[in-house]
C-alpha positions as CSV (number, residue, x, y, z in Angstrom):
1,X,106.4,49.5,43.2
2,X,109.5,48.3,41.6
3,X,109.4,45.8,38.5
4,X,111.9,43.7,37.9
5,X,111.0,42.1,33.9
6,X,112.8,38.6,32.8
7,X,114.0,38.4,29.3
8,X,112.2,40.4,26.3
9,X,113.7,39.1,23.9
10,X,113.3,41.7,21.7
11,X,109.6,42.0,22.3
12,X,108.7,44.6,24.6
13,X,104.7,45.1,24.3
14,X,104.0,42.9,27.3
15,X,106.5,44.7,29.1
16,X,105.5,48.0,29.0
17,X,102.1,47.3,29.7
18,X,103.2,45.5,32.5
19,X,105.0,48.6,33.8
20,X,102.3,51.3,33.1
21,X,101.5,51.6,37.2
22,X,105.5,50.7,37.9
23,X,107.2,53.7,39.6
24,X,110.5,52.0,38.6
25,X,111.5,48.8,36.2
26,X,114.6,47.0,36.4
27,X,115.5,44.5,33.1
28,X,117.3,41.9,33.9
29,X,119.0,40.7,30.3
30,X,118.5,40.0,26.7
31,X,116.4,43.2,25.8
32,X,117.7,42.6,22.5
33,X,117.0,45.4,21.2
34,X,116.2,46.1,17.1
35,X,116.7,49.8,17.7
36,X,117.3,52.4,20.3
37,X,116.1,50.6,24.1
38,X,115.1,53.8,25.0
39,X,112.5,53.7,21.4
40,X,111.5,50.5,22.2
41,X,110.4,51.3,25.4
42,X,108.5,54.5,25.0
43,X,108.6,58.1,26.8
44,X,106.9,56.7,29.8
45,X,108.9,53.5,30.5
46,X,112.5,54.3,29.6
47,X,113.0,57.0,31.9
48,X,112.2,54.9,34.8
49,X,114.2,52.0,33.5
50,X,117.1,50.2,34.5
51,X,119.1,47.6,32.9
52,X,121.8,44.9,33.0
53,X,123.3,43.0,30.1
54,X,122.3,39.5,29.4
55,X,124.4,36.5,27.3
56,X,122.5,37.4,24.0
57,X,122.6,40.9,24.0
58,X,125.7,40.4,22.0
59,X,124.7,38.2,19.6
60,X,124.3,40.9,17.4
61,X,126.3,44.1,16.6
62,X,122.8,45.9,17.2
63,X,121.2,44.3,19.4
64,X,124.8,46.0,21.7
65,X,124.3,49.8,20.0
66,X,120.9,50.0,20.8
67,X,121.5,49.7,24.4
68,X,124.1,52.6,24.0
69,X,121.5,55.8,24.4
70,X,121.0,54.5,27.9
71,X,124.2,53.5,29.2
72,X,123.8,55.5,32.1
73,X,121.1,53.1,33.2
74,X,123.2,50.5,33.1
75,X,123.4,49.0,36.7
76,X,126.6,46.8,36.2
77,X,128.8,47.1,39.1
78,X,127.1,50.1,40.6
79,X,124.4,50.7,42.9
80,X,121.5,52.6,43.0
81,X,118.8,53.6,45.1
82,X,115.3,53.5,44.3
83,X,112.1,53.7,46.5
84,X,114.7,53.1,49.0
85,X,116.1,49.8,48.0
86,X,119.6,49.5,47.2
87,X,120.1,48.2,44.2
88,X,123.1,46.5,42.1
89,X,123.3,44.5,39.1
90,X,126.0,42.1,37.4
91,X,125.4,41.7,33.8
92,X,126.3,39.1,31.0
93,X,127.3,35.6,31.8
94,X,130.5,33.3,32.8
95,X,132.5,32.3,29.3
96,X,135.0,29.7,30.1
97,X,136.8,30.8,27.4
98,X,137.5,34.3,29.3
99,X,137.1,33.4,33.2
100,X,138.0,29.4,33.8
101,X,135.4,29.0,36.2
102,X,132.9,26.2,36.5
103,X,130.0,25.3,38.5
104,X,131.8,23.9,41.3
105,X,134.1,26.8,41.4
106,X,134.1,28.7,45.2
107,X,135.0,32.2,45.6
108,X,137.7,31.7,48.1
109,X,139.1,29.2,44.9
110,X,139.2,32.2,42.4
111,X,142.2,35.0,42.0
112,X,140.2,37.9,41.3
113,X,143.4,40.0,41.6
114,X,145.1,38.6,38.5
115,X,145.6,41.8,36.3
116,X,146.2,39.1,33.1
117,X,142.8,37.8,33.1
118,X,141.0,41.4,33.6
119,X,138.3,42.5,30.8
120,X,140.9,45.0,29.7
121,X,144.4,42.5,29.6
122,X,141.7,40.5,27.6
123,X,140.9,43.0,25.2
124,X,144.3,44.3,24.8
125,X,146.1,40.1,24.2
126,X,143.9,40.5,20.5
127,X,145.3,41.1,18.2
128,X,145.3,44.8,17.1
129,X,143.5,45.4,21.3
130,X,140.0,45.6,19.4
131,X,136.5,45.0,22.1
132,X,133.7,42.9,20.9
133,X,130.3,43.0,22.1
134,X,130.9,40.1,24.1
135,X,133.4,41.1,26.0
136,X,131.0,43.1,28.0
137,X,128.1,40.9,28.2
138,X,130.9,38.2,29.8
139,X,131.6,38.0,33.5
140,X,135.5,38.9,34.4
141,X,137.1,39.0,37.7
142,X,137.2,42.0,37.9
143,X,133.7,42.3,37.7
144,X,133.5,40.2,40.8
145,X,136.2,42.6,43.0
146,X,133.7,45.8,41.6
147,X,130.8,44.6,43.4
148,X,132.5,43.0,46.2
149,X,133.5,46.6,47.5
150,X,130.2,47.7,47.3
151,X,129.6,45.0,50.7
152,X,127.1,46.8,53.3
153,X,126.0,49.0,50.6
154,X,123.6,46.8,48.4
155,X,120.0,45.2,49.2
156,X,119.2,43.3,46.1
157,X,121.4,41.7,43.4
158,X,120.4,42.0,40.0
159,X,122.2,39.0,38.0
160,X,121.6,37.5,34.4
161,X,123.1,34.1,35.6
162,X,121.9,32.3,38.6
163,X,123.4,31.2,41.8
164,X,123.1,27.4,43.2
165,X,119.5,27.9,43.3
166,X,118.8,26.6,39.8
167,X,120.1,23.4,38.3
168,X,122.2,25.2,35.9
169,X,123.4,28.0,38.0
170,X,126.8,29.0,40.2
171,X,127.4,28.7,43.7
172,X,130.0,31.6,42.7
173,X,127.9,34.0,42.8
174,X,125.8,32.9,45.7
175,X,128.9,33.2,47.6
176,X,129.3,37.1,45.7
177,X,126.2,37.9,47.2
178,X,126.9,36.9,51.0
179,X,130.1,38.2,50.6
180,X,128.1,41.6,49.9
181,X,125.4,41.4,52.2
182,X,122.3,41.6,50.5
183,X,119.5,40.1,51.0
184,X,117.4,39.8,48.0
185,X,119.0,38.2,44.4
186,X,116.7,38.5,41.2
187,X,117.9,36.6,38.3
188,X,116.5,35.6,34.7
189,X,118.6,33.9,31.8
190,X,116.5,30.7,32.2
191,X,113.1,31.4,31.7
192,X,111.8,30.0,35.2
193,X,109.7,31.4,37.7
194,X,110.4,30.4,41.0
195,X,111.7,32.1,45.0
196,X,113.7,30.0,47.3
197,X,116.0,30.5,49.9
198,X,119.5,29.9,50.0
199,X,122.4,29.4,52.6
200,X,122.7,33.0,54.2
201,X,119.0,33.7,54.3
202,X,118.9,35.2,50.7
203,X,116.2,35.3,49.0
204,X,116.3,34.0,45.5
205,X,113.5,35.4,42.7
206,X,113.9,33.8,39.3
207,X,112.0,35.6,36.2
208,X,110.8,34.1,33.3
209,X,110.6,35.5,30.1
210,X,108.6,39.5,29.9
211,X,105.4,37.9,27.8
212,X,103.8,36.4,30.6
213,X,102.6,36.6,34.4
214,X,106.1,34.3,35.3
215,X,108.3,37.4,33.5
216,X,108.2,39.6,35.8
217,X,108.5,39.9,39.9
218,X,107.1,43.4,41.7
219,X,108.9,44.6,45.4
220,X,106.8,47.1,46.9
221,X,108.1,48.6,49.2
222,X,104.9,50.3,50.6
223,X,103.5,47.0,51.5
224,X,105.7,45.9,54.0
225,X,107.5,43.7,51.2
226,X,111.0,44.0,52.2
227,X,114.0,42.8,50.0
């Protein structure tokens, strides 16, 4: 069984109990870790857990580092396989300051080929080419072009934002995820609990927060519960 946990917020008890019979756990944004995410989450959660960024996982300098000693768990414009679901994740969220996108914007209305408004062409336009923590829990168009070449190879989307199923969320990257081809999009960010189905037949799984029965959403593959 694979558990996907909502926002911890820092408060990672209900969580690993949660995950005790879990053969993997996928987090879906704003651990917010006060010290090593691997610490927090104990010898038998953290190595079988995966991660994405969320908005306030930059708000502090710390809450960032602590994420650090298990970067390569991060699923942010990769893929993965587990229990034989393919699984890729898109962390942070959409800053208008750094990608001028709204929630009308289309994808066939963005440029995601324009090398000026790249993470890195970001980065490098400060002054003295210094990275912030928020530059990497922010969405960038080239975010967008990573995980559109993974199309065919991905099952279930792992986002902080959401797509036009909630009120507050993006058609943007409802249109990602057809584009790719999956068939599954798990989301948290806004502390709801709900499924729905959107245009293309995906199935939509919003997470509330990791405290309660609403944070978290189990796929098990074993019985017959396909993404």
């Amino acid at each position: 069984m694979i558990l996907f946990a909502g926002d911890a917020h820092g408060e990672f008890i209900p969580l690993i109990e949660e995950a005790n019979e879990a053969s993997a756990v996928v987090l879906l944004g704003d651990q917010e870790p006060l010290t090593d995410l691997a610490v927090e989450l104990g010898p038998s959660v953290a190595p079988k857990t995966w991660w994405i960024y969320g908005n306030h996982d930059s708000d502090y300098q710390c809450y960032f580092d602590n994420h650090a000693p298990m970067a390569d768990r991060n699923l942010h414009c990769r893929v993965v396989e587990i229990e034989g679901v393919r699984i890729a994740g898109l962390g942070g969220v959409f800053r208008a300051k750094k990608f001028e996108i709204d929630q009308t914007t289309r994808l066939h209305e963005v440029d995601l080929n324009c090398p000026q408004d790249a993470r890195a062409a970001w980065i490098k336009l400060r002054r003295g080419g210094r990275s912030y923590p928020a530059d990497f829990t922010s969405i960038f168009p080239d975010d967008l072009t990573a995980l559109l070449q993974l199309k065919g190879q991905v099952d279930v989307l792992v986002t902080h934002e959401a797509p036009e199923s909630h009120a507050l969320g993006f058609p943007l990257l409802g249109d990602i995820a057809r584009a790719m081809g999956v068939t599954t999009l798990i989301h948290g960010h806004h502390h709801e609990r709900y499924s729905v189905t959107i245009a293309g037949g995906i199935r939509v799984e919003g997470i509330g927060m990791a405290r309660t029965a609403e944070g978290f959403f189990r796929l098990c593959q074993s019985n017959g519960d396909r993404p």
